[in-house]
DSSP file (Angstrom, degrees, kcal/mol; ACC not computed):
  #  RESIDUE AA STRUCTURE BP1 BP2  ACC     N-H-->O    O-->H-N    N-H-->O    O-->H-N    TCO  KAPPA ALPHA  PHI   PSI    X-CA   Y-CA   Z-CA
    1    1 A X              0   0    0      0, 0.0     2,-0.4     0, 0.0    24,-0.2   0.000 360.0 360.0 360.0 146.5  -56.2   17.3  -50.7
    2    2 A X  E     -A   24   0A   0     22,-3.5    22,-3.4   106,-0.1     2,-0.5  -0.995 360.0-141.5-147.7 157.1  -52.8   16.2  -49.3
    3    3 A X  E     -A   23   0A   0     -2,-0.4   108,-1.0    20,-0.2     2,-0.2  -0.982  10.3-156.8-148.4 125.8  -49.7   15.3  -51.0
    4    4 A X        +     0   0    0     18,-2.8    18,-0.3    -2,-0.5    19,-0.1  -0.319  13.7 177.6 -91.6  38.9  -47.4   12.7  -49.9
    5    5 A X        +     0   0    0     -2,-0.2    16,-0.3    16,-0.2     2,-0.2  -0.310   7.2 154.5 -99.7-179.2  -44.5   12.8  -50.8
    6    6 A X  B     +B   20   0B   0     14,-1.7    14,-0.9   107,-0.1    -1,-0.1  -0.568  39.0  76.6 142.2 158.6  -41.2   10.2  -49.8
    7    7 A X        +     0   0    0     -2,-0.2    11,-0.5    12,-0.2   106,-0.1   0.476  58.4 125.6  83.9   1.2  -37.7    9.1  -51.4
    8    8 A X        +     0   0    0     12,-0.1   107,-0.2     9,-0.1     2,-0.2   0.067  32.0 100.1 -75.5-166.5  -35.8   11.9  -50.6
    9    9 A X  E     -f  115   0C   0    105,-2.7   107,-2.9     8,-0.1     2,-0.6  -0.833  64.7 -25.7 127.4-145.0  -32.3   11.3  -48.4
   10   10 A X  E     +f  116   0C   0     -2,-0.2     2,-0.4   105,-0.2   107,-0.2  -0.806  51.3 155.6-114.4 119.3  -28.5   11.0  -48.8
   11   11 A X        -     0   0    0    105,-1.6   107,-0.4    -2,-0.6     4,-0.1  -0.979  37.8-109.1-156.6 159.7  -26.3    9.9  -51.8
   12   12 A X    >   -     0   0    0     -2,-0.4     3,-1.9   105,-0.2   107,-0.2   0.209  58.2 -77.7 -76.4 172.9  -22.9   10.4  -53.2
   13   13 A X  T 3  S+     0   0    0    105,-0.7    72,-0.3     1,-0.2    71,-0.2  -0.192 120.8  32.3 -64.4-178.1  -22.4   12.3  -56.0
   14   14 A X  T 3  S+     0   0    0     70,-1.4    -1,-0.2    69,-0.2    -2,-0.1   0.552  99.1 132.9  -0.6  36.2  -23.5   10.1  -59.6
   15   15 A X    <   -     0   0    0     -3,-1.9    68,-1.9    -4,-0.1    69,-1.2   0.157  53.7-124.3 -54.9-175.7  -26.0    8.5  -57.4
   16   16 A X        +     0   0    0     66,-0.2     2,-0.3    67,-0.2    66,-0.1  -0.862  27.0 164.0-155.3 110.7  -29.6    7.8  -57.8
   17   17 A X        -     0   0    0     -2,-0.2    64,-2.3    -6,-0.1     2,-0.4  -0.750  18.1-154.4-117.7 176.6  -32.6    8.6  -56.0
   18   18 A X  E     - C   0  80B   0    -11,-0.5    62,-0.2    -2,-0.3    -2,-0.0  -0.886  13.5-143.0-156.1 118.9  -36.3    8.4  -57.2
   19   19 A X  E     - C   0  79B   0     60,-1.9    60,-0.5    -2,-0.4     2,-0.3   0.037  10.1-167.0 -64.6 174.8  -39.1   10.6  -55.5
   20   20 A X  E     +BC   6  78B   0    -14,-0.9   -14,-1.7    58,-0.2     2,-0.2  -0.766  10.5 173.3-179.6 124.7  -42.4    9.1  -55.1
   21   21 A X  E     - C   0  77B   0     56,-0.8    56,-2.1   -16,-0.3     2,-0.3  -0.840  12.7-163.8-151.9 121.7  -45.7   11.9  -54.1
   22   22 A X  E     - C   0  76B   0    -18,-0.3   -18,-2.8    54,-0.2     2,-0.6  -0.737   7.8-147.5-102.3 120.5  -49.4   10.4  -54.0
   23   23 A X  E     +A    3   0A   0     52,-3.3     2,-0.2    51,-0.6   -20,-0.2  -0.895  23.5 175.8-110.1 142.3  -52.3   12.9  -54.1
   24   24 A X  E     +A    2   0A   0    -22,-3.4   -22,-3.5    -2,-0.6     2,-0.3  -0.907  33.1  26.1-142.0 173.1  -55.5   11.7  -52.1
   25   25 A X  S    S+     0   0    0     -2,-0.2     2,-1.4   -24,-0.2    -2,-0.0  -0.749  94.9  34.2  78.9-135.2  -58.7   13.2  -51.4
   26   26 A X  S    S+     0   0    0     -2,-0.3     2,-0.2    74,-0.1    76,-0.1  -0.493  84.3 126.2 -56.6  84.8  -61.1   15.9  -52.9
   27   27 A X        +     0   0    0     -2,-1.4    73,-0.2    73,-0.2    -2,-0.1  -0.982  38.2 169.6-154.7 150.2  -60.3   15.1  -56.4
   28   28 A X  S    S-     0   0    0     71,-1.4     2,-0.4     1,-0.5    72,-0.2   0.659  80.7  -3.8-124.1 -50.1  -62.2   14.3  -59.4
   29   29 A X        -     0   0    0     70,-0.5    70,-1.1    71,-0.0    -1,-0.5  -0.961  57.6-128.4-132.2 170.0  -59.0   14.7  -61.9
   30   30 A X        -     0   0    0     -2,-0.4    68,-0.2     1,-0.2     3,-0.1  -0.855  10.8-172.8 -98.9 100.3  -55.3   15.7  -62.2
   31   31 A X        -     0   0    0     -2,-0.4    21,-1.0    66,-0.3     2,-0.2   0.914  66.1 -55.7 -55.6 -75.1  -54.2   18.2  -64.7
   32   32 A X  E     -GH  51  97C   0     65,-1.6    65,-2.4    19,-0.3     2,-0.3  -0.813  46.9-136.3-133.4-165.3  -50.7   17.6  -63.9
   33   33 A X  E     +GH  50  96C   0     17,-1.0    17,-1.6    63,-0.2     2,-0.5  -0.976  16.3 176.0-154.3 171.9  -48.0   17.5  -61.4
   34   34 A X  E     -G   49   0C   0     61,-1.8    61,-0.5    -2,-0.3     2,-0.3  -0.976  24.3-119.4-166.8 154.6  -44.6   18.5  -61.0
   35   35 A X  E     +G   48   0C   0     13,-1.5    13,-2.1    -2,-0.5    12,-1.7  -0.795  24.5 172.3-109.1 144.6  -41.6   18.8  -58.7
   36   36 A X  E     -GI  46  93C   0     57,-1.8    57,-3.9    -2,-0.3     2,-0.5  -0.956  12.8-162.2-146.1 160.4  -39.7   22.0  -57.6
   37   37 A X  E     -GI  45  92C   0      8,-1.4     8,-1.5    -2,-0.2     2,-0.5  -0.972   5.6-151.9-148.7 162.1  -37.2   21.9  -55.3
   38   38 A X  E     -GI  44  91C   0     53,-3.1    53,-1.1    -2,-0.5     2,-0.3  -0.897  18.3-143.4-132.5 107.1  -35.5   25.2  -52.9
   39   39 A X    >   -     0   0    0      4,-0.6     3,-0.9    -2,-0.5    51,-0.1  -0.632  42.5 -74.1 -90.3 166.6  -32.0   25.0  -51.7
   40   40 A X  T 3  S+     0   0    0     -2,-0.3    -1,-0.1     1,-0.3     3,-0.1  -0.194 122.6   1.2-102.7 134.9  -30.8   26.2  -48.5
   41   41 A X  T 3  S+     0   0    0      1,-0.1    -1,-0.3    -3,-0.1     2,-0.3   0.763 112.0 105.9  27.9  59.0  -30.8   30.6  -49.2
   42   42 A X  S <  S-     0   0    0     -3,-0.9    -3,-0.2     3,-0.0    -1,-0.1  -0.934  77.1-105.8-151.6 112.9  -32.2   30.3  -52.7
   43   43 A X        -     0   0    0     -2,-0.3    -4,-0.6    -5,-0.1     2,-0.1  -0.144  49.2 -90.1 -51.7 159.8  -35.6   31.0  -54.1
   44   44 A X  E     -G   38   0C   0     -6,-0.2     2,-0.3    -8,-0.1    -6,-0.2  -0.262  51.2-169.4 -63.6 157.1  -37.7   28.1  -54.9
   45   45 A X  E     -G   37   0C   0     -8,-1.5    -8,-1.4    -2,-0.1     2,-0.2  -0.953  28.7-110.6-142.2 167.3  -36.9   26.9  -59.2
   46   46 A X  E     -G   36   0C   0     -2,-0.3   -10,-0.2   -10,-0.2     3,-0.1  -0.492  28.2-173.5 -91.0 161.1  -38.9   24.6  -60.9
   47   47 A X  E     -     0   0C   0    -12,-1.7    12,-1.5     1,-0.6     2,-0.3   0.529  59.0 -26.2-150.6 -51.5  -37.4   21.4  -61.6
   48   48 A X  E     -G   35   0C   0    -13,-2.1   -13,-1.5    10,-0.2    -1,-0.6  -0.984  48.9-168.0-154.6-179.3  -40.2   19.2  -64.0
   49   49 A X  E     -G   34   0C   0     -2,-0.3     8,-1.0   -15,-0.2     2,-0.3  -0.967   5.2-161.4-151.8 150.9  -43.6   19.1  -64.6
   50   50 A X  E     -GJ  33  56C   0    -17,-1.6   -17,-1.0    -2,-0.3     6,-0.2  -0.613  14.2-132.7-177.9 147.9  -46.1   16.7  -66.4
   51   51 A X  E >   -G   32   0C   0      4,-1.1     3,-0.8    -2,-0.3   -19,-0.3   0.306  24.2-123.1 -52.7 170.9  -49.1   16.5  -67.7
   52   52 A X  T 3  S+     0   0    0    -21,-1.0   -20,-0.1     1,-0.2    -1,-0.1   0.525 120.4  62.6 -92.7  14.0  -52.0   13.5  -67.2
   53   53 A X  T 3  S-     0   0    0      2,-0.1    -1,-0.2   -22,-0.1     3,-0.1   0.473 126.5-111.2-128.5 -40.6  -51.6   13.6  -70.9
   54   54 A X    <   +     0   0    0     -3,-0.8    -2,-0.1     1,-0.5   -22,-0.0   0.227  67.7 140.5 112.4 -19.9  -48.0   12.6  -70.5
   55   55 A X        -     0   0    0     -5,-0.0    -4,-1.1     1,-0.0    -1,-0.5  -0.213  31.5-166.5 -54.3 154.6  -46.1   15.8  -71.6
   56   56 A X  B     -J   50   0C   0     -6,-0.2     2,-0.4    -3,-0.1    -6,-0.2  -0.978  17.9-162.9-155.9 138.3  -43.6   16.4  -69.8
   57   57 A X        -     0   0    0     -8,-1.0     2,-0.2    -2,-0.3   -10,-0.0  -0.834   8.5-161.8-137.3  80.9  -41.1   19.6  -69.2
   58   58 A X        -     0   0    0     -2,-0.4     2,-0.3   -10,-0.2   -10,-0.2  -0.638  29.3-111.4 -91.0 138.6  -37.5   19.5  -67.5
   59   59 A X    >>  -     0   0    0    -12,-1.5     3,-3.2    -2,-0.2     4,-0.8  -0.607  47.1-105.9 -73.0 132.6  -35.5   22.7  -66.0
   60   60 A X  T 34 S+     0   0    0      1,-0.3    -1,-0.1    -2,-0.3     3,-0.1   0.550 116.7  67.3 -73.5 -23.3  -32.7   22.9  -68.5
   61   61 A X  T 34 S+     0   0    0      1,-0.1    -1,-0.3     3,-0.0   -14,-0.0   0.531  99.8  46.0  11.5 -64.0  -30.4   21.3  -65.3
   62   62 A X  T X> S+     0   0    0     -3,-3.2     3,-1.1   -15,-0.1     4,-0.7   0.400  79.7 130.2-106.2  -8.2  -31.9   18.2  -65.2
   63   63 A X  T 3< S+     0   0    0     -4,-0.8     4,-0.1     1,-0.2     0, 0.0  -0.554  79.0  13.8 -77.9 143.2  -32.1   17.2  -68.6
   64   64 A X  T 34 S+     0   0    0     -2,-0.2    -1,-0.2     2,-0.0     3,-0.1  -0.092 126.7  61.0  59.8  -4.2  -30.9   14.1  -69.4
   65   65 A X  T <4 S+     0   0    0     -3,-1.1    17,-0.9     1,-0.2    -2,-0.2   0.538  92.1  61.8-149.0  34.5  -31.0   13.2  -65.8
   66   66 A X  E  <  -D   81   0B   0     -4,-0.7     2,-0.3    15,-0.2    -1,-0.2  -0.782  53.5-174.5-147.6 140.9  -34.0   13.5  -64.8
   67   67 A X  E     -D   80   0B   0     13,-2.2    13,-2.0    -2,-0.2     2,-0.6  -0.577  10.9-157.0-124.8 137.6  -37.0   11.8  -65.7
   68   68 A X  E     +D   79   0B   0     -2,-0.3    11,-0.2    11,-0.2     2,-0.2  -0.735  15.5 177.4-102.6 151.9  -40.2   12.7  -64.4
   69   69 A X        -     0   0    0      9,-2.1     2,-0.3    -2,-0.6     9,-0.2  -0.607  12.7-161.5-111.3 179.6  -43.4    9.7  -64.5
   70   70 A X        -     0   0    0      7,-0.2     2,-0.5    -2,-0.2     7,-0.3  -0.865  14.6-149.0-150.1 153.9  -47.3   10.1  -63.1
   71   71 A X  B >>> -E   76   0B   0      5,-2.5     3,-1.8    -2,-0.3     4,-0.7  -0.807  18.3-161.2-106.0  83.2  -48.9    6.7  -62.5
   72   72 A X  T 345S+     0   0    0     -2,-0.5   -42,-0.1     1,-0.3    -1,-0.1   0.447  84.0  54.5 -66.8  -0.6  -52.5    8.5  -63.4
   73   73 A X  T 345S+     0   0    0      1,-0.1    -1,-0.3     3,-0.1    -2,-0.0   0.597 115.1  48.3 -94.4 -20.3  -54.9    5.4  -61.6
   74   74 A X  T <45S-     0   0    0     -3,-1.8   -51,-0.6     2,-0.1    -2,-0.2   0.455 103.9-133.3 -95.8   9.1  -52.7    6.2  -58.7
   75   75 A X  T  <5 +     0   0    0     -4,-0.7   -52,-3.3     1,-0.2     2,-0.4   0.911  65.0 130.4  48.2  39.5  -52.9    9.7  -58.6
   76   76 A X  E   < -CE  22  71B   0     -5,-0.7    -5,-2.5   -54,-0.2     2,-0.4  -0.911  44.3-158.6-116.6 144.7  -49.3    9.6  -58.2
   77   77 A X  E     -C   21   0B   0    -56,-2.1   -56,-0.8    -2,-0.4     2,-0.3  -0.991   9.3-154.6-129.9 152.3  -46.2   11.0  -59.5
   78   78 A X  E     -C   20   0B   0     -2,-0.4    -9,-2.1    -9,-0.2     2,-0.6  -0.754   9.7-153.2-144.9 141.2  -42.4   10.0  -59.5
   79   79 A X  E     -CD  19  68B   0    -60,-0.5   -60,-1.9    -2,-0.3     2,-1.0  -0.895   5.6-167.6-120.6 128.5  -38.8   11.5  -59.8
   80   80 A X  E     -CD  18  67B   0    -13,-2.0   -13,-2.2    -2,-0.6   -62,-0.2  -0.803  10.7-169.9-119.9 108.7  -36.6    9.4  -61.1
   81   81 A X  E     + D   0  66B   0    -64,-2.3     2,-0.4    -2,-1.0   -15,-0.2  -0.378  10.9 169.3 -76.0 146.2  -33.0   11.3  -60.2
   82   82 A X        +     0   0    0    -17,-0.9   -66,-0.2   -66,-0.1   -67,-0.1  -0.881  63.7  25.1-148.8 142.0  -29.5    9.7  -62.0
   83   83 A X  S    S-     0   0    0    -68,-1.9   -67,-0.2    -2,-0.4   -69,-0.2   0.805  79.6-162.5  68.4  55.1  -26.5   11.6  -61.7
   84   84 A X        -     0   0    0    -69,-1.2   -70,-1.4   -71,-0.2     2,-0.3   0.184   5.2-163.1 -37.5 161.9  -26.7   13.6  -58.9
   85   85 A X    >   -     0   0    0    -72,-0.3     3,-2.8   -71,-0.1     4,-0.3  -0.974  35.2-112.0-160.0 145.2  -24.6   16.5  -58.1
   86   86 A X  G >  S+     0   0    0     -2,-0.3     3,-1.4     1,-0.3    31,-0.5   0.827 117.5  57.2 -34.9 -38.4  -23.9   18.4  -55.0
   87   87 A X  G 3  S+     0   0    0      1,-0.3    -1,-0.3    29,-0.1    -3,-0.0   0.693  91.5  65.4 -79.0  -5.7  -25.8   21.3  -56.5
   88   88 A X  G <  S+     0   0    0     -3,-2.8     2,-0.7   -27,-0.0    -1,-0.3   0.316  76.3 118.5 -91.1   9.5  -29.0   19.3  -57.0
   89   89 A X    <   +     0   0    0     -3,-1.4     2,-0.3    -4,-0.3    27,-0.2  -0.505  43.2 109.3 -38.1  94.1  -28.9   19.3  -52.9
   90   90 A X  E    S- K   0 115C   0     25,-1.1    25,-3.5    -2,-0.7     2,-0.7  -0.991  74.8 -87.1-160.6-171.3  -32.1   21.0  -52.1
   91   91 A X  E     -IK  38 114C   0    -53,-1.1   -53,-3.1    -2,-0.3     2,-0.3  -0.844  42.6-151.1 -91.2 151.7  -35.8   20.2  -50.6
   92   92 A X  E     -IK  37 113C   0     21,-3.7    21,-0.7    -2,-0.7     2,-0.4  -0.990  11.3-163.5-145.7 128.5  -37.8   19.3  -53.2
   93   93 A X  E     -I   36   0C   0    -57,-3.9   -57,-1.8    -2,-0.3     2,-0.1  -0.724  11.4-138.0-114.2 136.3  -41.8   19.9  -53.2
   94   94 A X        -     0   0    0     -2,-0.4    16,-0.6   -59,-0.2     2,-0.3  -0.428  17.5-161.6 -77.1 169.2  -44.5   18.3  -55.3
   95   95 A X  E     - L   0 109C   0    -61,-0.5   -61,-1.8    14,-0.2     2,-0.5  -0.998   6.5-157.8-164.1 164.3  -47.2   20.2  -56.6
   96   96 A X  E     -HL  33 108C   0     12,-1.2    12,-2.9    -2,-0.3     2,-0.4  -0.991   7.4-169.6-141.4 133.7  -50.7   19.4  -58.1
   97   97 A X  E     +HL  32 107C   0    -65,-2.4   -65,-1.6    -2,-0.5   -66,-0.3  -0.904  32.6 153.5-136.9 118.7  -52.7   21.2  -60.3
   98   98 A X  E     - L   0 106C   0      8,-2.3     8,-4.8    -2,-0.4     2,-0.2  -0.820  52.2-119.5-151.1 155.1  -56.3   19.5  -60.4
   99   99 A X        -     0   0    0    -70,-1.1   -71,-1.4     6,-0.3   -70,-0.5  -0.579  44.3-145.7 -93.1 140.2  -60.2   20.0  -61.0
  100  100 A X    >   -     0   0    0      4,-0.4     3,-1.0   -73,-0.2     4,-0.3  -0.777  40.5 -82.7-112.1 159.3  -62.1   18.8  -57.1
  101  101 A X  T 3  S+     0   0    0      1,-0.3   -74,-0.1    -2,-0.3    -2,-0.0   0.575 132.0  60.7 -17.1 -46.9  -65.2   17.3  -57.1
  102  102 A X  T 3  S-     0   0    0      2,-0.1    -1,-0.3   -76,-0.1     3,-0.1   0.196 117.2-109.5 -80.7  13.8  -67.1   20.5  -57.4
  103  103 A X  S <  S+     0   0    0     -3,-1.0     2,-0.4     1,-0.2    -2,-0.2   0.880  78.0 131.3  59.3  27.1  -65.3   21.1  -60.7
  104  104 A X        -     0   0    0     -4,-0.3    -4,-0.4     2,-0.0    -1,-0.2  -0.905  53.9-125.4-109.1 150.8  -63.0   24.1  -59.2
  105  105 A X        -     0   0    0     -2,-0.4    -6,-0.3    -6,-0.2     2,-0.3  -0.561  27.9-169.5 -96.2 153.6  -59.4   23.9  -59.9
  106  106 A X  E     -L   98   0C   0     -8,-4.8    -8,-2.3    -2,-0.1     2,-0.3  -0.957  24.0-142.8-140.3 145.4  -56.6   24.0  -57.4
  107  107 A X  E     -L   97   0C   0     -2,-0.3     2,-0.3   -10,-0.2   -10,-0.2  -0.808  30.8-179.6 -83.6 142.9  -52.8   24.2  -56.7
  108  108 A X  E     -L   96   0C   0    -12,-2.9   -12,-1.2    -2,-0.3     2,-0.4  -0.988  12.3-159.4-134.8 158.4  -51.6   22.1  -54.1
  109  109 A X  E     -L   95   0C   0     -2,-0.3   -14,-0.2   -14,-0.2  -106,-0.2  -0.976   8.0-139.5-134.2 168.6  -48.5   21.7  -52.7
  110  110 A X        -     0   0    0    -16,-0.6  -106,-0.1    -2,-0.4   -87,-0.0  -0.244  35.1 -97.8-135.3 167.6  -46.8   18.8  -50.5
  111  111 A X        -     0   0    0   -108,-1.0   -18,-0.1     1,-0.1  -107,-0.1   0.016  55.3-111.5 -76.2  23.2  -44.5   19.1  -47.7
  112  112 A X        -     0   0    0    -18,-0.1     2,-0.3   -21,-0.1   -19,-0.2   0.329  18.6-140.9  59.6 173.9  -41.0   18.7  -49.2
  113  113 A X  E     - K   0  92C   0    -21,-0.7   -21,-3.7  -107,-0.1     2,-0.4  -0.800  29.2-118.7-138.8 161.7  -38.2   15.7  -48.8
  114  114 A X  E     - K   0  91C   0     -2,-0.3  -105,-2.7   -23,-0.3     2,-0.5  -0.876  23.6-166.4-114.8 138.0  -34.8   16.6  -48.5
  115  115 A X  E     -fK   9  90C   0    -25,-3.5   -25,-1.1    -2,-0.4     2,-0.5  -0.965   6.7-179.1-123.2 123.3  -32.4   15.6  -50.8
  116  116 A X  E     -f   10   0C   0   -107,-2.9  -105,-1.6    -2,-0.5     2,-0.7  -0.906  11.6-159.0-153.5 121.2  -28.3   15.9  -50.2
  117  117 A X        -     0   0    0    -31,-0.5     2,-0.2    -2,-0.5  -105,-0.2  -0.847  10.4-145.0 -94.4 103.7  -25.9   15.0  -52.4
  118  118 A X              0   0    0     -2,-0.7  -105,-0.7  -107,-0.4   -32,-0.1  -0.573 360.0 360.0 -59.7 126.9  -22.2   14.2  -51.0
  119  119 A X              0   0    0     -2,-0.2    -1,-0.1  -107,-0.2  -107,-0.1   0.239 360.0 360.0 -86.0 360.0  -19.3   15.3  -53.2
């Protein structure tokens, strides 16, 4: 399985960016997916999650400004950022947690985009 994800880059502070990570391959469904994201000498934190169901879970941070989607025919999911702030400067990873073909379930996780917010 591999996990795309894209959208990351640079904007000023009460900007807007919107994430974009596509899972392809050995997969028969997606339980959900979710963003977490690791700044520069900082453990990794969770940042939202949601289900193929459509529930949906934001780090108490990001609420109200940021909203997470999954397009479920696309095996895709989306971050849709608004009111950036320096501290929300981090890489930010996808993650998939899904049933494969053989019916065994898996984490996966994507290669990050970088995200940096100018004050």
């Amino acid at each position: 399985v591999q996990l795309q994800a894209s959208g990351g880059g640079l904007v000023q502070a009460g900007g807007s960016l919107r994430l974009s990570c596509a899972a392809s391959g050995n997969i028969f469904t997606i339980n959900a997916m979710g963003w977490y994201r690791q700044a520069p000498g900082k453990e990794r934190e969770f940042v939202a999650t949601i289900t193929s169901g459509g529930s949906t879970d934001y780090a108490d941070s990001v609420k109200g400004r940021f909203t997470i989607s999954m397009d479920n025919a696309k095996n895709t999911v989306y971050l849709q950022m608004n009111s950036l702030k320096p501290e929300d400067t981090a890489v930010y990873y996808c993650n998939t947690d899904l049933i494969n073909r053989s019916y065994y379930p898996y984490k996966y996780w994507g290669q990050g985009t970088q995200v940096t917010v100018s004050s």
